[in-house]
TORTI-204912 format. One record per residue (C-alpha): residue in one letter; x, y, z. Coordinates in Angstrom, 2 decimals. Each point is the difference from the previous one (the first is absolute). Example, Ala and Ser with C-alpha at 12.3 -4.5 7.8 and 13.67 -1.06 7.14 Angstrom:
BEGIN
- A/12.30/-4.50/7.80
- S/1.37/3.44/-0.66
//
This chain:
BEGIN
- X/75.16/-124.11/27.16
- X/-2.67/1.40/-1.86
- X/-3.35/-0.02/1.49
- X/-3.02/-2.06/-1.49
- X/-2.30/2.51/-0.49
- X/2.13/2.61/-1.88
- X/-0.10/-1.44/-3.55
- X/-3.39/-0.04/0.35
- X/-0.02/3.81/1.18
- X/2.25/0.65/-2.48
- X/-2.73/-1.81/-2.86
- X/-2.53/2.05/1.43
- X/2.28/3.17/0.52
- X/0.54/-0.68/-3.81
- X/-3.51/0.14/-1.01
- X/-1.86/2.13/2.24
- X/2.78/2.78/-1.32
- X/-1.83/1.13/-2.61
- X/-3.22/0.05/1.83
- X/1.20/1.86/2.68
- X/1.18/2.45/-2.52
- X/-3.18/0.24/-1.30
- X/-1.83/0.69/2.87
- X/2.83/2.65/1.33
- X/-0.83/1.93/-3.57
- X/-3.74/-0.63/0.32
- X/0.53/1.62/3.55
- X/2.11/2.52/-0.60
- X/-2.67/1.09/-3.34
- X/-3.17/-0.51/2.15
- X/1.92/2.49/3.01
- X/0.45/2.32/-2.92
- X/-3.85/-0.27/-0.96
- X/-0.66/0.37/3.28
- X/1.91/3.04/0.62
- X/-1.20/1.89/-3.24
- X/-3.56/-0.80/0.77
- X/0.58/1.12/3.57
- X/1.35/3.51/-0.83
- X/-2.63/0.26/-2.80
- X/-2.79/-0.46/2.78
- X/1.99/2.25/2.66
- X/0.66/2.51/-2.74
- X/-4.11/-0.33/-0.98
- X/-0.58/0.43/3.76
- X/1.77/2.59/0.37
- X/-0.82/1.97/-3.00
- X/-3.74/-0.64/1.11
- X/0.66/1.20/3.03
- X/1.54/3.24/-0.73
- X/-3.12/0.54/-2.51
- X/-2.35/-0.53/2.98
- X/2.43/2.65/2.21
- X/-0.30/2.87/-2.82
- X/-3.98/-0.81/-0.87
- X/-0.34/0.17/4.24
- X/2.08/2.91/0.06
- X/-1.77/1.62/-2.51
- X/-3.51/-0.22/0.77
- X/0.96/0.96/3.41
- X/2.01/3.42/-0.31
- X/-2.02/3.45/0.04
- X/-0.46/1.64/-3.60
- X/3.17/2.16/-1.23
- X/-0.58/3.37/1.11
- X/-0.57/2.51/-3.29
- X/3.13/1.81/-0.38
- X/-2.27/3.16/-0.50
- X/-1.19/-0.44/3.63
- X/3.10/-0.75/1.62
- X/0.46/3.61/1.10
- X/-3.62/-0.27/1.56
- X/0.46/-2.88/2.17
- X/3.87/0.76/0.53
- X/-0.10/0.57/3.92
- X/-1.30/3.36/2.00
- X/3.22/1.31/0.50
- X/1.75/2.13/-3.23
- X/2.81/-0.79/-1.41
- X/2.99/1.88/0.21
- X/0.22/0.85/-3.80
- X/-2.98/1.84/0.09
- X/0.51/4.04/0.87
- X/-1.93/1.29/2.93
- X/-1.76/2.58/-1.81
- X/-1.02/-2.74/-3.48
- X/-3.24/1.01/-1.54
- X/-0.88/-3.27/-0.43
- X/-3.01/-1.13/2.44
- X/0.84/-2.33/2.50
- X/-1.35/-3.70/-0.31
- X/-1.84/-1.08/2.93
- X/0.92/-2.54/2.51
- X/-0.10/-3.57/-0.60
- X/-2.26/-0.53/2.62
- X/-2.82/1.85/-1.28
- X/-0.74/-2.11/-3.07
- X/-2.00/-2.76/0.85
- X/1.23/-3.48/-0.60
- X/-1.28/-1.94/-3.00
- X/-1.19/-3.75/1.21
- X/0.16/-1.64/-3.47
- X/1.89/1.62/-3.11
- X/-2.38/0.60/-2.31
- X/0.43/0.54/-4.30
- X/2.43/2.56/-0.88
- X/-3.45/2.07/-2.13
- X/-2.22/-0.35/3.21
- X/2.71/1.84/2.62
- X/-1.02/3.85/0.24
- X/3.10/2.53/-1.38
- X/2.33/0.67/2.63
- X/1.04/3.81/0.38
- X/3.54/0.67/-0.52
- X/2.31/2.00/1.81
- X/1.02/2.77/-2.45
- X/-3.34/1.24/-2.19
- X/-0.12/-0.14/-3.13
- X/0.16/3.26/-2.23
- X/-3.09/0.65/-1.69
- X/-1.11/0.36/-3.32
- X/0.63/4.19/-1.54
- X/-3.70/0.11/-0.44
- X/-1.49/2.83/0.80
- X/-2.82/0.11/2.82
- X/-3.43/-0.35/-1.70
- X/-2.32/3.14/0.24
- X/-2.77/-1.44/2.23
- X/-2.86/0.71/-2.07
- X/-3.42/2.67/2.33
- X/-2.66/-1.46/1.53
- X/-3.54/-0.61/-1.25
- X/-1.13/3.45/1.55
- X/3.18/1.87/0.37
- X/-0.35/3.54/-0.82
- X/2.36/-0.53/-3.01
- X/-2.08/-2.95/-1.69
- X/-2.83/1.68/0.33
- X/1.16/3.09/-1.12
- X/1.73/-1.66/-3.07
- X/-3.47/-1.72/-0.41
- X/-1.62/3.12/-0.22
- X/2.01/1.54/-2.46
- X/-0.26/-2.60/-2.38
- X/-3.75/0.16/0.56
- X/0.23/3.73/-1.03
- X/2.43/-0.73/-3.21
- X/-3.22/-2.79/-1.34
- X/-2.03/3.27/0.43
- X/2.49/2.40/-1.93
- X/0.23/-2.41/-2.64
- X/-3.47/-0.26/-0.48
- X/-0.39/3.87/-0.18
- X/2.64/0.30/-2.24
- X/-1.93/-3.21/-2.30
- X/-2.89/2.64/-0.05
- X/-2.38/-1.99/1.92
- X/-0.95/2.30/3.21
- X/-2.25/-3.06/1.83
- X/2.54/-2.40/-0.48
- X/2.11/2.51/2.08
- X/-3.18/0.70/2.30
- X/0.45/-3.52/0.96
- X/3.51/-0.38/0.13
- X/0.19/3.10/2.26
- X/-2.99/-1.19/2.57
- X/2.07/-3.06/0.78
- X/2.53/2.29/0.44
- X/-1.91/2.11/2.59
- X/-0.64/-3.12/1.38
- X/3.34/-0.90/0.57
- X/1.00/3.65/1.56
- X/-3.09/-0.51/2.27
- X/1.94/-3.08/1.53
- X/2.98/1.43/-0.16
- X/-1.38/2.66/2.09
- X/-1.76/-2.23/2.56
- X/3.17/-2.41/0.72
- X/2.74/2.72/-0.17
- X/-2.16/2.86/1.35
- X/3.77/1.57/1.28
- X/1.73/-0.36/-3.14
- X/-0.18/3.33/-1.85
- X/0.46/-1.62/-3.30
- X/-3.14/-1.84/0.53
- X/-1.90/3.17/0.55
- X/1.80/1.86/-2.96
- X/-1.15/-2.88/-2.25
- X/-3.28/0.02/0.69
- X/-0.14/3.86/-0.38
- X/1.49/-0.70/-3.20
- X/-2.28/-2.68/-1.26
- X/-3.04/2.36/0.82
- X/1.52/2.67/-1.89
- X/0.34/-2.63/-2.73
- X/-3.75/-1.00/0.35
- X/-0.99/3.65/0.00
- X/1.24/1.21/-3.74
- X/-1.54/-3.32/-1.13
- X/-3.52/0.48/1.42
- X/0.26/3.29/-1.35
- X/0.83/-0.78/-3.35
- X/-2.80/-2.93/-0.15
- X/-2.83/3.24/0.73
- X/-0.25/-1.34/3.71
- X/0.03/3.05/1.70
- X/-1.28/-1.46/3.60
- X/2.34/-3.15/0.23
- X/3.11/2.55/-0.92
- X/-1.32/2.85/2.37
- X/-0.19/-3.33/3.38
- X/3.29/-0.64/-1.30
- X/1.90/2.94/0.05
- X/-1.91/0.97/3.50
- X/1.53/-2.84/0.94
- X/3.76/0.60/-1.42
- X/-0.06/3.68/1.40
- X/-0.97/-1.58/4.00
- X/3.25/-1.86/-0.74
- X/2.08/2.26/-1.18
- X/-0.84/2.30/2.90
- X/0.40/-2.63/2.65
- X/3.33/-0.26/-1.46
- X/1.41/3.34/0.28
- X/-1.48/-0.15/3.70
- X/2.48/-2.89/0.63
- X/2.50/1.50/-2.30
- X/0.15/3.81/0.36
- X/3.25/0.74/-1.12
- X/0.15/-2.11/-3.56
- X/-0.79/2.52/-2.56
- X/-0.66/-2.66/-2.07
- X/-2.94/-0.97/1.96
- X/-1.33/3.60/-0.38
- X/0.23/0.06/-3.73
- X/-1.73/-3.33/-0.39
- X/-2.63/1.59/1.74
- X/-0.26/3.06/-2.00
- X/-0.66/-2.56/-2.94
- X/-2.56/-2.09/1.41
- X/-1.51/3.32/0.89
- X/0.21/1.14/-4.09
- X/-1.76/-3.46/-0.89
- X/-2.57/0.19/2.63
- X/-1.35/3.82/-1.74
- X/0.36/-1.46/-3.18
- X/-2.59/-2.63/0.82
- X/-1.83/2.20/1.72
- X/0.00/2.48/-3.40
- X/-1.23/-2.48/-2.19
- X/-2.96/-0.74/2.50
- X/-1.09/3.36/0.06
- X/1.51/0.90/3.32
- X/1.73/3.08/-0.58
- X/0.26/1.37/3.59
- X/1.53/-3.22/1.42
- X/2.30/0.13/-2.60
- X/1.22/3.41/0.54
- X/0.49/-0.80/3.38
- X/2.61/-2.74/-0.59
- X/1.88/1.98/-2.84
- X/0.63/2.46/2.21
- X/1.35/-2.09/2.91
- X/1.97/-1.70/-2.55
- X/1.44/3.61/-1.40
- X/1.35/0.66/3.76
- X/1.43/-3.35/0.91
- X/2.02/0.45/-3.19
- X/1.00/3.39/0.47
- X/1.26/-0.71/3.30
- X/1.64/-3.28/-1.19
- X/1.75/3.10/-2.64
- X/1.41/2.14/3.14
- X/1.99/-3.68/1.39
- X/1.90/0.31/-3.53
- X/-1.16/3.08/-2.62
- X/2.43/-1.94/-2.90
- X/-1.84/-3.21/0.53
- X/-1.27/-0.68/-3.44
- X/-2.97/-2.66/0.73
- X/-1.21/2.41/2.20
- X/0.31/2.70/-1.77
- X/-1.96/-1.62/-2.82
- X/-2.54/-1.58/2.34
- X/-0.51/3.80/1.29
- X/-1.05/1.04/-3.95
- X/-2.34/-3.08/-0.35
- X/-1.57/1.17/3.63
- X/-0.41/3.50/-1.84
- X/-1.48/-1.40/-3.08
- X/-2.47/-1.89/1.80
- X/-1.09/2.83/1.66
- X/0.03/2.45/-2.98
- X/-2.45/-2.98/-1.87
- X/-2.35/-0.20/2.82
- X/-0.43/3.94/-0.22
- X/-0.52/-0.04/-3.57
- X/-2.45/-2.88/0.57
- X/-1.52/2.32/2.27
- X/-0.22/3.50/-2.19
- X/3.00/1.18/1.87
- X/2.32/1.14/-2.38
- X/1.83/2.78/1.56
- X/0.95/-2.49/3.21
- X/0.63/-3.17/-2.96
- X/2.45/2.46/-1.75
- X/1.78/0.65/3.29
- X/0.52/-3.82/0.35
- X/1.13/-0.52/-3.43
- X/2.06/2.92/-0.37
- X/2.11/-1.25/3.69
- X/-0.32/-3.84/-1.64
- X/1.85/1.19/-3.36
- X/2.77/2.37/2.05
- X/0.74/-3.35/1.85
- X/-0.11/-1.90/-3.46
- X/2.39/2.61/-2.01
- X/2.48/-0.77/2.82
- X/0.29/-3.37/-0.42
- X/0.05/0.17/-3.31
- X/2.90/2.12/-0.39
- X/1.84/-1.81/2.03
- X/-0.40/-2.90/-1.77
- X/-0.22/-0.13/-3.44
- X/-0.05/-3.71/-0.41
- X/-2.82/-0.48/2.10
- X/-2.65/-0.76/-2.16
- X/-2.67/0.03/3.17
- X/1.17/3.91/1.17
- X/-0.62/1.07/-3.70
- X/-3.49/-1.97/-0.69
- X/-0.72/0.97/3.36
- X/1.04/3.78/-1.07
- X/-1.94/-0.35/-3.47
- X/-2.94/-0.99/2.35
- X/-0.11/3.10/2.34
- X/0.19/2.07/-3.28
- X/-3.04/-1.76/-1.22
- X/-1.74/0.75/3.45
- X/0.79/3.39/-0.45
- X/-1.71/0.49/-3.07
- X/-3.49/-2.04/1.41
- X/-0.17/3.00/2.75
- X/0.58/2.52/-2.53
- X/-2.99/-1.58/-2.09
- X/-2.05/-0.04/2.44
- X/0.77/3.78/0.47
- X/-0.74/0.77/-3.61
- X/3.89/1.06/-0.56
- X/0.44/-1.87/-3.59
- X/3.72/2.13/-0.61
- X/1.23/-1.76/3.20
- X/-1.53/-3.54/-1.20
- X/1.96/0.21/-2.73
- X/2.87/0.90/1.09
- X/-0.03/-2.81/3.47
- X/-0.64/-2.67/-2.97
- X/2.47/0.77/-1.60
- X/2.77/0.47/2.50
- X/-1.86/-3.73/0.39
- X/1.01/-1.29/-3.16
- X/3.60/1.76/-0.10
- X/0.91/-2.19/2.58
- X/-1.80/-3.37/-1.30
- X/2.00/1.20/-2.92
- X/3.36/0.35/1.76
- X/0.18/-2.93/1.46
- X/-0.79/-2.02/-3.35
- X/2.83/1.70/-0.88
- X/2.38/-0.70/2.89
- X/-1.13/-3.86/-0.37
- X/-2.48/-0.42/2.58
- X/-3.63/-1.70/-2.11
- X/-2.99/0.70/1.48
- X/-2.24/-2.43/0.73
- X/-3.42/-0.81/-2.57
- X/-2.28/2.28/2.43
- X/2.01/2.85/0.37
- X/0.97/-0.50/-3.80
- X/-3.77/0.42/-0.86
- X/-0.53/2.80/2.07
- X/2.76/1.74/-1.48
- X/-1.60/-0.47/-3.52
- X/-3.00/1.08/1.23
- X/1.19/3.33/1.09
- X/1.88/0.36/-3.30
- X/-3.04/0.18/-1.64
- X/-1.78/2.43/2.36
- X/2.99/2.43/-0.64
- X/-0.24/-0.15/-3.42
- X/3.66/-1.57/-0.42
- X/-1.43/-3.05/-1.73
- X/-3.43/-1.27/-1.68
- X/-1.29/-3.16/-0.09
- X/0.03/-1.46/-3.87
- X/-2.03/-2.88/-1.45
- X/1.82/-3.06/-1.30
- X/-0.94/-2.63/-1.60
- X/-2.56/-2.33/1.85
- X/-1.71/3.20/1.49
- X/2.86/0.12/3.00
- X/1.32/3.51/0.63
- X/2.97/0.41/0.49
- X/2.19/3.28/1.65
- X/2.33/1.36/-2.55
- X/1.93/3.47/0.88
- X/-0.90/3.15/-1.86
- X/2.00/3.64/0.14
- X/-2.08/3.13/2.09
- X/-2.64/1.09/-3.11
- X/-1.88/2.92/-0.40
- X/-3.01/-1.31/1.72
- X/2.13/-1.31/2.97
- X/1.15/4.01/0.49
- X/-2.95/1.03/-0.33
- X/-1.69/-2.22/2.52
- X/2.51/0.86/2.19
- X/-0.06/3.65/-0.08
- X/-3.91/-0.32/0.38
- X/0.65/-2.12/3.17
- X/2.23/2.41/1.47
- X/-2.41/3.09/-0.67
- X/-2.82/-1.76/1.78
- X/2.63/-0.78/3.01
- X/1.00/3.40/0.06
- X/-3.99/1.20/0.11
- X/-0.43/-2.67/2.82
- X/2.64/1.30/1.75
- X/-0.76/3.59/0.05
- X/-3.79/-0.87/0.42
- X/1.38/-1.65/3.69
- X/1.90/2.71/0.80
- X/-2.42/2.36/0.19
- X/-2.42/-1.95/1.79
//
């Protein structure tokens, strides 16, 4: 028996069907809504919070150490790759760099040291450069103080060179004062003063050049005294000695003069026995004769002024001869025979003048010939003595300029000749019998 209510069910069975169809789909869609929106938010949350791990992570950890430093703050103890007896300086332990608070900028963190140096640069070291008042820049000052001076002698202009040279002295002067045990200091201010001398001399005055070259010759002795065995030393000496008579000779002070030529003539003689060849001694022992043979004939001496010539032209032929290309040994030879024939003047023997001026111009001669020009002065002088031998006359030219043109021996030249030599041979015999 069927029951009462089932028809009914079924009726509503029948038409609730396709709701509850309906609302399983609209279920089973909105649990599949649900589900994607659920692991879109997880997956947000989770992708957030990973984010939040790494940007916590981050700002947290220390700074990556600079592979450049590792070595440095790799632990005190070395590692076992590294040989016992490396080169390479040893990093030092981390403990003894200070920790760093706050990391700063990578441009504000000082350079850190590394282990192995680095090679340097193949430049050589720089040459440090003297002191303000080093002996060597003030030496080097001086000298170029001294070149302004030789420049402006050699422009012609003598008180440009005054001036140039008294800044000079005034340089030795300090020199002297700051490196008082520097011999160099000492020898340039010697120097200067010898400088100063000639000038004065040359410029007519006589008393500044005389205090001067006082003043050089108390140097150069005080050097010797410190410096006894520098021969050197000695010779300078002799030549301050020559310069201080020839002052004294053109002030009129003959004696004083005489005196210092003759200590002059003995330091160089006994500069000679330390080496007879020597042959700027040997020369500086003929000028020491000269001076002496001039200062006798100055005097009205000529038998002791012939002496001093006669040993100053021995030491000249020397040289000469042993050096023909010398053209100072043969002026200075051409020069002695010239001195010889002043003394014989002065003795009244005219045959021997002639014949000493022209051994004087045989030689001026000669070494035109070998190449060696003379220079204008001794070119004029040579002219000049031409004439007096009769081996030239002067000629006028146009514009009223003579002129020296050479001529052959005439009858007057003979003649002249002969008359001189019968009036030296009269002289002669008149002195013998006295």
């Amino acid at each position: 028996m069927t029951h009462p209510s089932r028809p009914f069910s079924r009726i509503i069975g029948t038409l609730t069907k396709p709701l509850s169809g309906l609302w399983i789909g609209a279920r089973a869609w909105i649990r599949r809504r649900a589900s994607a929106r659920l692991i879109g938010l997880v997956a947000l949350l989770i992708v957030l919070g990973s984010l939040g791990l790494l940007m916590t992570g981050w700002l947290g950890r220390e700074p990556a150490p600079d592979p450049r430093t590792a070595e440095a703050s790799a632990p005190s103890e070395p590692p076992a790759t590294i040989p016992a007896e490396s080169s390479a300086p040893r990093a030092p332990p981390l403990a003894s760099v200070p920790p760093t608070p706050t990391p700063e900028p990578l441009a504000t963190h000082p350079p850190v040291p590394t282990a192995v140096p680095q090679a340097p640069a193949a430049v050589s070291d720089p040459v440090p450069s003297p002191a303000p008042d080093s002996p060597e820049t003030l030496l080097q000052a001086l000298a170029s103080q001294l070149e302004l001076s030789d420049q402006a002698s050699a422009r012609g202009d003598p008180h440009a060179a005054e001036t140039e040279l008294r800044a000079a002295l005034g340089q030795a002067r300090h020199l002297v004062a700051t490196q008082a045990d520097d011999p160099r200091a000492v020898d340039a201010l010697a120097d200067t003063l010898q400088r100063l001398v000639e000038l004065t001399r040359e410029l007519g005055r006589l008393d500044e050049a005389a205090q001067s070259a006082d003043e050089e010759v108390a140097i150069r002795h005080a050097l010797i005294s410190t410096h006894p065995d520098v021969p050197a030393r000695r010779r300078d000496l002799a030549l301050a000695l020559e310069r201080r008579a020839d002052t004294a000779i053109a002030h009129g002070r003959a004696s004083e003069a005489a005196e210092d030529y003759a200590e002059s003539l003995a330091i160089s003689q006994r500069l000679l026995e330390l080496d007879p060849s020597n042959p700027l001694w040997l020369r500086d022992l003929s000028i020491a004769h000269d001076k002496i043979g001039e200062l006798a004939l100055s005097r009205g001496q000529p038998s002791e002024a012939k002496r001093a010539f006669t040993a100053g032209w021995e030491i000249a032929a020397r040289l000469a001869a042993s050096d023909p290309s010398n053209a100072q040994w043969r002026r200075d030879l051409a020069v002695s025979h010239y001195k010889l024939g002043a003394v014989a003047a002065a003795q009244g023997r005219k045959r021997v003048v002639r014949e000493q001026l022209t051994e004087m111009v045989e030689v001026f001669e000669s070494m035109q010939r070998d190449g060696l020009p003379l220079d204008s002065q001794d070119q004029a002088v040579l002219e000049q003595i031409r004439i007096k031998l009769g081996l030239v006359e002067s000629e006028p030219v146009e514009g009223g300029e003579p002129s020296v043109g050479f001529k052959g021996q005439g009858a007057e030249a003979e003649a002249e000749a002969e008359t001189e030599t019968e009036t030296e041979t009269e002289t002669e015999t008149q002195t013998q019998a006295e």
